[in-house]
C-alpha angles and dihedrals in degrees: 000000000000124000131190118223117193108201123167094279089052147259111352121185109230117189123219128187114197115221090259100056089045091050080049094055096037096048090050090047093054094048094049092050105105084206103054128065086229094183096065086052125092117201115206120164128182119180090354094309124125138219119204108198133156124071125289122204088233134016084248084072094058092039088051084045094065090046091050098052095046091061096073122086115257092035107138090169146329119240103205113218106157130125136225100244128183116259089250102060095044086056101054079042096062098037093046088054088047098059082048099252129129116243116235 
């Protein structure tokens, strides 16, 4: 979203990001990233700030994660909600997203 402000000097462009583009951003940020398990990791953002959920293999990951999330533009803040998990369960996690099905 662009907006147009008009101040006393002129018309200044002023650019605004909503909460769904930047989940989007973010999300494709973090499964691009070589570093992160981005399947295991949930993106939710409200007024610019965003939620990290969802289990990492290290604290590093989670850590990566943050830094990811705060390169893209809109970001206000990260709120940084993600566990430690065993390798094994992050395994069946991932494999179970790719076929498509939801891990109970």
């Amino acid at each position: 979203m662009l907006a147009v402000a008009v101040g006393a000097c002129g018309p200044t462009l002023v650019t605004t990001y909503d909460d769904a583009s930047i989940t989007a951003r973010v999300t494709r940020a973090i499964l691009s990233d070589p570093l992160l398990d981005g399947l295991s990791i949930t993106v939710d953002t409200l007024a610019g700030t965003v939620t990290l959920t969802g289990e990492v293999r290290a604290e590093q990951q989670a850590v990566h994660a943050d830094a990811v999330a705060r390169t893209v533009d809109g970001v206000v803040g990260v709120e940084l909600r993600l566990r430690i998990a065993p390798d094994d369960h992050l395994d069946a996690l991932s494999a179970s997203r790719r076929r498509g099905a939801s891990w109970q």
